[in-house]
C-alpha positions as a Markdown table, in Angstrom:
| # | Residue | x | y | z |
|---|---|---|---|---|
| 1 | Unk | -15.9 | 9.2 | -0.7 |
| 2 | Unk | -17.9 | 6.2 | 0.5 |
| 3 | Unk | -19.3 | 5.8 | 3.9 |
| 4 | Unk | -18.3 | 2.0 | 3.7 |
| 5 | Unk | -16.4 | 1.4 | 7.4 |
| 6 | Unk | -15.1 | -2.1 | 8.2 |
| 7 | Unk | -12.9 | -3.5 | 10.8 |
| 8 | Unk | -10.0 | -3.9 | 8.4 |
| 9 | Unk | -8.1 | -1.6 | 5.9 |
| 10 | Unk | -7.9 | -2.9 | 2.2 |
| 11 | Unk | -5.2 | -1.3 | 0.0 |
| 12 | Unk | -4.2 | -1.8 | -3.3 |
| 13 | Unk | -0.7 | -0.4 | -4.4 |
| 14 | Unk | -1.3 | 0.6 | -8.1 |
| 15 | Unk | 1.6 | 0.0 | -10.1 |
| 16 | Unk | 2.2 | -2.0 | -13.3 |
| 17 | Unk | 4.1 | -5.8 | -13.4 |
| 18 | Unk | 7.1 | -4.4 | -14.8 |
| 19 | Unk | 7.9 | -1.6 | -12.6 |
| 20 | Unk | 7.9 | -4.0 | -9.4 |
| 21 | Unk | 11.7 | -3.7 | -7.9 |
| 22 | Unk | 11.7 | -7.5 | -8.8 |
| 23 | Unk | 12.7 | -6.3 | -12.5 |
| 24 | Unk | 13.9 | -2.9 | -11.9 |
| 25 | Unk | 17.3 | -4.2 | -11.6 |
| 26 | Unk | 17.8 | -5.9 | -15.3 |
| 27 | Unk | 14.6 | -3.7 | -16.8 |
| 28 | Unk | 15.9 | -0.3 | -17.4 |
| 29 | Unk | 13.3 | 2.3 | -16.8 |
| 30 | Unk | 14.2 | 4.0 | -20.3 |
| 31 | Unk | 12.2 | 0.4 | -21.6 |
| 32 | Unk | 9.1 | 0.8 | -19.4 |
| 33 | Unk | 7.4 | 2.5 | -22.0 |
| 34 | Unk | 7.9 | -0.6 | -24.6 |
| 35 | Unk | 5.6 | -2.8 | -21.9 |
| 36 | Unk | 2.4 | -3.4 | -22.7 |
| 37 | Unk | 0.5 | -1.5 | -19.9 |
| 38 | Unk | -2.2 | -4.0 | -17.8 |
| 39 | Unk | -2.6 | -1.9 | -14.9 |
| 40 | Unk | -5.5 | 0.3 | -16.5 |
| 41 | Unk | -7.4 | -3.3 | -16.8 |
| 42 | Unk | -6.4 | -4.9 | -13.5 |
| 43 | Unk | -6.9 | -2.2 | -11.7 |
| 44 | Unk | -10.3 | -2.1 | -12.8 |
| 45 | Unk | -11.0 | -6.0 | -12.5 |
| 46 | Unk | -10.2 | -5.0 | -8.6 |
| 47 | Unk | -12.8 | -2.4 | -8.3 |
| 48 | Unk | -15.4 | -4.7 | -10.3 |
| 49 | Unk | -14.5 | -7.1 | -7.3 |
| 50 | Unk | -15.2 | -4.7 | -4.7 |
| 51 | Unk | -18.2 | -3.3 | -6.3 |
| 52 | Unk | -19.5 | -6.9 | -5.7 |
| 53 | Unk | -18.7 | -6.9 | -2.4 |
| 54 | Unk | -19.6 | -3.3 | -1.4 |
| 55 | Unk | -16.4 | -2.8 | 0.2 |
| 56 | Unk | -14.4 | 0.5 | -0.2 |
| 57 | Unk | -10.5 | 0.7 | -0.2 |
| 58 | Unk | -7.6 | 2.5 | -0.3 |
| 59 | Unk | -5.2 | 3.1 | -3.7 |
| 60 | Unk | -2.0 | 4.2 | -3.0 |
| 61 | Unk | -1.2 | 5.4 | -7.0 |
| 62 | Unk | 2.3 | 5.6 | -8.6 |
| 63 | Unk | 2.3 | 9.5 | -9.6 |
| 64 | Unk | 4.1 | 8.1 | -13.2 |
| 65 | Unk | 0.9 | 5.7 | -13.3 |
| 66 | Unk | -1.7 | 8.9 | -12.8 |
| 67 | Unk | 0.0 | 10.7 | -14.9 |
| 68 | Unk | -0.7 | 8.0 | -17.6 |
| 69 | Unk | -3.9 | 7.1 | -17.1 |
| 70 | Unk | -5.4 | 9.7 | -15.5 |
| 71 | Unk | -9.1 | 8.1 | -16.2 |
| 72 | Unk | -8.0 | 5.3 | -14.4 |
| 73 | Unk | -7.6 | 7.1 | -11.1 |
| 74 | Unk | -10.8 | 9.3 | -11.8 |
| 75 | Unk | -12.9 | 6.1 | -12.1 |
| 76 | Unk | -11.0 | 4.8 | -8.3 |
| 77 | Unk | -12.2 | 8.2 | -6.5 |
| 78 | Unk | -15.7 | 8.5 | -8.7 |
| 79 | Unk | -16.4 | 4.4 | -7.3 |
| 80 | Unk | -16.0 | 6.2 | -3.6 |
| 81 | Unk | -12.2 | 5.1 | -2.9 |
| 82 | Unk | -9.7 | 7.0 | -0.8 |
| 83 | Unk | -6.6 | 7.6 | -3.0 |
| 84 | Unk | -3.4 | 7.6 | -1.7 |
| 85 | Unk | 0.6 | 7.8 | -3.0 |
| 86 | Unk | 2.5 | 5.7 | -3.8 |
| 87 | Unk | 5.3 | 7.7 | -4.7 |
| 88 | Unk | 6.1 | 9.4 | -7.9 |
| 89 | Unk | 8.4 | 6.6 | -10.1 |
| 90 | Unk | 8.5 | 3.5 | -7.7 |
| 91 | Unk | 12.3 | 4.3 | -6.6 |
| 92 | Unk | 13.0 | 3.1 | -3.2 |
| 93 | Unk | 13.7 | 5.4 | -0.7 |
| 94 | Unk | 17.4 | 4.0 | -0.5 |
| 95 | Unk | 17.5 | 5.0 | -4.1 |
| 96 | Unk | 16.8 | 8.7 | -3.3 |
| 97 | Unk | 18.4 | 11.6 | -2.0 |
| 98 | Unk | 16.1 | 13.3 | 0.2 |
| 99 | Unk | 15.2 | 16.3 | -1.8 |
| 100 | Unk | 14.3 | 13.9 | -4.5 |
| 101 | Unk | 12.4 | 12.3 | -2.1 |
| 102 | Unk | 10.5 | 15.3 | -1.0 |
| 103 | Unk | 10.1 | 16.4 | -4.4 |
| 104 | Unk | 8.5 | 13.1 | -5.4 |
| 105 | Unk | 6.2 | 12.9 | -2.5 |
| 106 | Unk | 5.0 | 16.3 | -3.1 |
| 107 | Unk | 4.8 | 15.9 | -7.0 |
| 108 | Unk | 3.0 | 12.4 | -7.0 |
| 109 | Unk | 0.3 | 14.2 | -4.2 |
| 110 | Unk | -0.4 | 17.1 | -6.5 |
| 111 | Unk | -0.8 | 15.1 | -9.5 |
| 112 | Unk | -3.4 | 12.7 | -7.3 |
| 113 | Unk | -5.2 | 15.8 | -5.8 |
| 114 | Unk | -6.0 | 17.6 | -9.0 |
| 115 | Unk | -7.5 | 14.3 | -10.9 |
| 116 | Unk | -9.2 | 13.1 | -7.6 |
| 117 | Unk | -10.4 | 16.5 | -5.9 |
| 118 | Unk | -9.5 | 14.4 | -2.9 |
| 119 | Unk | -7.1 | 15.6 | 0.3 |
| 120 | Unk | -4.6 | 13.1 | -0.5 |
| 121 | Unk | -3.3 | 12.2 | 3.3 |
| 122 | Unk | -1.7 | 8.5 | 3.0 |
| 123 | Unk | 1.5 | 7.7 | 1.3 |
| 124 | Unk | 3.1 | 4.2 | 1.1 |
| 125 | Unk | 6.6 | 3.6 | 0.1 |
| 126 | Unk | 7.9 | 1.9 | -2.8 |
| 127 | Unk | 8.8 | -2.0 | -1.5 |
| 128 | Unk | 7.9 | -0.7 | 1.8 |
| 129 | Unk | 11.3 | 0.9 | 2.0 |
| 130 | Unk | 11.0 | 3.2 | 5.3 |
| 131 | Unk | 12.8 | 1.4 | 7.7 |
| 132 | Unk | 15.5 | 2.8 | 10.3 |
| 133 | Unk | 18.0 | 4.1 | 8.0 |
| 134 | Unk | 15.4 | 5.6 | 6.1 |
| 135 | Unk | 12.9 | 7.3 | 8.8 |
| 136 | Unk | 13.9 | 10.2 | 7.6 |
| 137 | Unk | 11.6 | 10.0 | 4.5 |
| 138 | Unk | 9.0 | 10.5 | 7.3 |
| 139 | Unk | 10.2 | 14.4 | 7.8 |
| 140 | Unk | 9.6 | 14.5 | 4.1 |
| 141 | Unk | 6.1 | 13.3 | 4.3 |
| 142 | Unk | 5.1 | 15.9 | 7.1 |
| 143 | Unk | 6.7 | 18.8 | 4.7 |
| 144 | Unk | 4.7 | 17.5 | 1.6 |
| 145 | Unk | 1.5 | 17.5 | 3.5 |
| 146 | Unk | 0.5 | 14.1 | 4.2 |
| 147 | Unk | -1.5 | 12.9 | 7.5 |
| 148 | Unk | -0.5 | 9.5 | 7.7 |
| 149 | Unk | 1.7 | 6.5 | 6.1 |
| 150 | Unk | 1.8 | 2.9 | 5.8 |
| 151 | Unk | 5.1 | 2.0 | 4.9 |
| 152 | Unk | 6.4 | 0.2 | 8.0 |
| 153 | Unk | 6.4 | -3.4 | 8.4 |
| 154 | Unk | 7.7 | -4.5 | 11.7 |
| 155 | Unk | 9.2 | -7.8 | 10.5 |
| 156 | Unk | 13.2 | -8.7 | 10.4 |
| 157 | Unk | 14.8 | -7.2 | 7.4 |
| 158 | Unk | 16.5 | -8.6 | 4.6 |
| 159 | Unk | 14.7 | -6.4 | 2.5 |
| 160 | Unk | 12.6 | -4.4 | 4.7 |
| 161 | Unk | 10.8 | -4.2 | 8.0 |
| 162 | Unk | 11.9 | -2.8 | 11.5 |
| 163 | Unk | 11.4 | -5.5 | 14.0 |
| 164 | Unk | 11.0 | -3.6 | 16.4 |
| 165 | Unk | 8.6 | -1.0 | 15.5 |
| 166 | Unk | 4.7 | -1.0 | 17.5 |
| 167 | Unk | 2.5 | -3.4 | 15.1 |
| 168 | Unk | -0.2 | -0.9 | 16.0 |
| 169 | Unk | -1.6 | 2.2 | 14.8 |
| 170 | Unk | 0.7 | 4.6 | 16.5 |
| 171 | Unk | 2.5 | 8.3 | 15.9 |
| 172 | Unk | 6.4 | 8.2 | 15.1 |
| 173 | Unk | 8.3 | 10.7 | 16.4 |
| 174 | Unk | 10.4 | 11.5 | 13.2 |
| 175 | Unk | 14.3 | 12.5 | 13.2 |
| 176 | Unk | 13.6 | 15.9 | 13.2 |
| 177 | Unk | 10.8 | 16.2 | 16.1 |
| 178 | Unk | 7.4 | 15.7 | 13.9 |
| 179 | Unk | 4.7 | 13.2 | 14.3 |
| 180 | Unk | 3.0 | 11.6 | 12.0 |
| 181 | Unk | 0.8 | 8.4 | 12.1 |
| 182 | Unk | 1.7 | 5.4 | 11.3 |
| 183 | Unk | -0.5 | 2.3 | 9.8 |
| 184 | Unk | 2.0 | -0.3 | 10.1 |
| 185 | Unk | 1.4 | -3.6 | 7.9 |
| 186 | Unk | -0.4 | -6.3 | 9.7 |
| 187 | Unk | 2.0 | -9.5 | 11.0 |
| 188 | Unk | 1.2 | -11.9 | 13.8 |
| 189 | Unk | 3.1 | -13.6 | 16.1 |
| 190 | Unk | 4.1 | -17.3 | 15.5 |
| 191 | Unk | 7.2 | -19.6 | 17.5 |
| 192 | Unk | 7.8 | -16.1 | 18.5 |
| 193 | Unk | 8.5 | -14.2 | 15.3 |
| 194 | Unk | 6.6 | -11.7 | 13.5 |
| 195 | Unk | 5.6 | -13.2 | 10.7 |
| 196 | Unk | 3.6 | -11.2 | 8.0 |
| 197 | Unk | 0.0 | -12.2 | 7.0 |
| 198 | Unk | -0.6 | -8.6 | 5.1 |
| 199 | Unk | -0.9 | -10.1 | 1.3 |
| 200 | Unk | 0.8 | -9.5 | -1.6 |
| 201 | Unk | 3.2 | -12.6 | -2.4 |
| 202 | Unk | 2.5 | -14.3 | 1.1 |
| 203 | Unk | -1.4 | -14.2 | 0.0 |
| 204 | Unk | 0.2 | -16.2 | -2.9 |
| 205 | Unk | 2.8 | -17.6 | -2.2 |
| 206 | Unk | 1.5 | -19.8 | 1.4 |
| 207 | Unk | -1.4 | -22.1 | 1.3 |
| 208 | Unk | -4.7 | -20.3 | 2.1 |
| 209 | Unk | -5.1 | -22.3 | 5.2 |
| 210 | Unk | -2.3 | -19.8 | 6.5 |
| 211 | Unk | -4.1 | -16.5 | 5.3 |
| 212 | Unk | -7.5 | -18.1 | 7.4 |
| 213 | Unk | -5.6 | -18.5 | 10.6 |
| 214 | Unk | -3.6 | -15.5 | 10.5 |
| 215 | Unk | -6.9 | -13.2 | 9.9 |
| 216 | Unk | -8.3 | -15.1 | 12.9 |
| 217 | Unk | -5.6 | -14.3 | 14.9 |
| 218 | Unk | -5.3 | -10.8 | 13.8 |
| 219 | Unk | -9.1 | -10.4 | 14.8 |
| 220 | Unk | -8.9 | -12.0 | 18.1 |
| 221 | Unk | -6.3 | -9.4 | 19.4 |
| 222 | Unk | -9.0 | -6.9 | 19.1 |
| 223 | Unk | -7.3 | -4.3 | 16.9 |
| 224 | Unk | -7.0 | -3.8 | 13.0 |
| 225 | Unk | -5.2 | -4.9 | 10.2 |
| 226 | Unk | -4.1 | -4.1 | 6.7 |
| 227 | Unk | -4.5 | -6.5 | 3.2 |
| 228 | Unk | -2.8 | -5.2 | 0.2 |
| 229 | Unk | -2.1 | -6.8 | -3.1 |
| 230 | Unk | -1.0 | -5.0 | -6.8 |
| 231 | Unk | -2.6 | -5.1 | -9.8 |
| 232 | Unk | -0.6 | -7.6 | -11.9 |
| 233 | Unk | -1.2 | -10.1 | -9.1 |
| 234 | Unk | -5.2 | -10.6 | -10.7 |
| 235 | Unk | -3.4 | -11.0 | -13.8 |
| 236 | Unk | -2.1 | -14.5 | -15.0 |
| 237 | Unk | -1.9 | -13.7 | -18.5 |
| 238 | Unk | 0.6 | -10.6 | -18.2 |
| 239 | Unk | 3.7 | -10.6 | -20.3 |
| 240 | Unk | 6.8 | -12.3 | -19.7 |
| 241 | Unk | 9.4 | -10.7 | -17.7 |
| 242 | Unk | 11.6 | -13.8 | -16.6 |
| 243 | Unk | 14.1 | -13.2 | -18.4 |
| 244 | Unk | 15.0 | -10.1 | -16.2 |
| 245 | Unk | 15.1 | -11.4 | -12.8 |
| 246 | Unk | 16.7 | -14.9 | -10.9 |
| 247 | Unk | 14.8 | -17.6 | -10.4 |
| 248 | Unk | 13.9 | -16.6 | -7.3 |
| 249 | Unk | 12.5 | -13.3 | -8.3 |
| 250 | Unk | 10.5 | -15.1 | -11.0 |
| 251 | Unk | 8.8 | -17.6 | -8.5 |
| 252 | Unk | 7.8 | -14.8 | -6.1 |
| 253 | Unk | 6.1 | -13.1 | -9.1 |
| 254 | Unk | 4.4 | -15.5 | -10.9 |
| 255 | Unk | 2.9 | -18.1 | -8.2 |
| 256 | Unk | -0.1 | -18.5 | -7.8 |
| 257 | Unk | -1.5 | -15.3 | -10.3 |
| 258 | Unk | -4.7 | -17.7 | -11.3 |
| 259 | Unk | -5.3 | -18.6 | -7.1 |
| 260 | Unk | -5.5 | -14.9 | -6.0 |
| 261 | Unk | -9.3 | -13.6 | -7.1 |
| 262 | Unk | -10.5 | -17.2 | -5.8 |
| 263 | Unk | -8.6 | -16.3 | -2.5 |
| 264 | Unk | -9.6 | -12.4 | -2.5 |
| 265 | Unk | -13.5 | -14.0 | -3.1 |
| 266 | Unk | -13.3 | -15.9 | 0.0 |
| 267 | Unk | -11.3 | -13.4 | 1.9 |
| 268 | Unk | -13.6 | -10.6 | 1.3 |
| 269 | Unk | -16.8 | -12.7 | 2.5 |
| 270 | Unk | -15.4 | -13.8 | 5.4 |
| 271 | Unk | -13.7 | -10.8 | 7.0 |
| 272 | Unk | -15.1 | -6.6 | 7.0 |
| 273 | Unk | -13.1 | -4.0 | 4.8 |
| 274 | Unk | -12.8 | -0.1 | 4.5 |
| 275 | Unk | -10.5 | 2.2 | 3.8 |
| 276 | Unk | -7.4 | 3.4 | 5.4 |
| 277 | Unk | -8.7 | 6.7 | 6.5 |
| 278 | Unk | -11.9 | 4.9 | 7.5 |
| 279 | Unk | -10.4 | 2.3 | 10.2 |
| 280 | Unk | -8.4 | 5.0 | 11.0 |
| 281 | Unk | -11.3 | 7.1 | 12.4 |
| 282 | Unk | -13.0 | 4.5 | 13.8 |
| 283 | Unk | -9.9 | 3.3 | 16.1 |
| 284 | Unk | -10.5 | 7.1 | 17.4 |
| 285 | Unk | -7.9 | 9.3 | 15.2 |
| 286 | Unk | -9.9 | 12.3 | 13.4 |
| 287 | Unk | -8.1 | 13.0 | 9.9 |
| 288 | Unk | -10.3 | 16.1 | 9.5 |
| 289 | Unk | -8.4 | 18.2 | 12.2 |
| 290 | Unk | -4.8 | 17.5 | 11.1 |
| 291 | Unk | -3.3 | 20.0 | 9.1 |
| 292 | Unk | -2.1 | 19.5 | 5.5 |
| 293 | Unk | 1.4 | 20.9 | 6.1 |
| 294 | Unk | 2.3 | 20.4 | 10.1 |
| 295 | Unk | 2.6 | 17.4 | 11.8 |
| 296 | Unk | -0.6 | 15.5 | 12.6 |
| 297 | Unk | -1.6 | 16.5 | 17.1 |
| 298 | Unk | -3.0 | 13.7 | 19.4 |
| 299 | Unk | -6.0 | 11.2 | 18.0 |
| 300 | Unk | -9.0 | 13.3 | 18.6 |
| 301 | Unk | -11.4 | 10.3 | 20.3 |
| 302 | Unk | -15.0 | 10.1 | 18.2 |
């Protein structure tokens, strides 16, 4: 890996356009392999970008995507990127039982370790779906080795997010008694909501006036936060998948596709970038001591 370390985390969660859960429920997953696949040449339109830039990041990778373009994920750790999971087949964790959960988390890790040669510590859930009636997935990640996750978003649900939960790097005690460390995705505090400034579809979706004073304010609280986008959101020209979603779901997908490497030009000048495990070691938390199958102990300072 790279020795890149900035203030903020970058992430990209690798998946392709038509397995986002926008589509999952009209798009059966016995047609996914009649899509034309783009996330081979997205994916590495985003590490030309941060080439330019010299920033390192973070890839949490589908285990079905690695296990399709295994090159692809070869070229993402041989650039000097962390890889992470991002589960096995992009099923939500409400989807899952949890032995199909633990057997995805360990399946998509094994596949990522053996094309990386990487210790594959972060996971992030499908549609960030670890909230509280699913912090049990959590035990799961401590049992199929992994350091640290980035799953939580502590905004009020309708479709994910625990309001409550510490917008800081912190441990969560899981249901079972284990620890394990949580990067939670970044939000900041407006007419006294949390309101999420992270990326993805609000990078998109809001003016880019909003994205500017939400970084500042994340940087003047003196702690760090965490961008992530996908693939198909570089990607304007990607097949048509309307027909398989509302009207809704099609407006959150495809606005503003041609505004987001403008935006990710300016936002990658203006602010510093790393990886995961990187901002996680400087905020004092050494990765190197936890253990690949128990729960991670107290941050070790550096």
């Amino acid at each position: 890996m790279g020795t890149s370390t900035g203030r903020h985390a970058f992430t990209v969660d690798v998946e392709d356009y038509y397995q986002v859960l926008n589509f999952q429920r009209r798009l059966p997953r016995a047609s996914w392999s009649e899509q034309q696949p783009r996330v081979d040449r997205n994916t590495r339109v985003i590490l030309d970008l941060l080439d330019r830039h010299n920033i390192r990041a973070t890839f949490f990778v589908l285990g079905c995507v690695a296990e399709e373009h295994p090159d692809l994920v070869r070229e993402i750790a041989r650039r000097g990127h962390e890889v992470g999971s991002h589960g096995q087949s992009h099923t939500p964790l409400t989807a899952l039982s949890r032995r199909q959960f633990l057997d995805e988390a360990r399946q998509s890790r094994m596949v990522l370790q053996d094309l990386t040669g990487q210790p594959i510590q972060g996971f992030r859930a499908p549609s960030f779906s670890i909230f509280e009636a699913t912090l049990w997935g959590l035990d799961g990640l401590l049992e199929a080795g992994y350091v640290y996750d980035s799953s939580v978003f502590p905004i009020r649900p309708p479709d994910y997010g625990i309001p409550s939960a510490n917008p800081r790097i912190h441990f969560i005690e899981t249901p079972q008694g284990g620890r394990i460390l949580e990067f939670p995705m970044t939000t900041v505090t407006w007419m006294g909501r949390s309101v999420p400034i992270s990326g993805g579809g609000y990078f998109r979706l809001f003016p880019y006036s909003v994205t500017k004073w939400g970084w500042r304010r994340i940087e003047s609280r003196g702690y760090p936060g965490v961008f992530y986008l996908h693939p198909w959101e570089v990607d304007p020209e990607q097949p048509n998948l309307r027909p398989y979603t509302s009207k809704l779901g099609a407006f959150r997908h495809y606005t503003g596709l041609r505004q987001t490497l403008p935006r990710l030009e300016r936002l990658l000048t203006a602010h510093r970038f790393g990886t995961m495990a990187s901002v996680l070691e400087q905020e004092g938390f050494d990765l190197s001591t936890a253990s690949a199958s128990e729960p991670v102990g107290q941050p070790q300072p550096k």
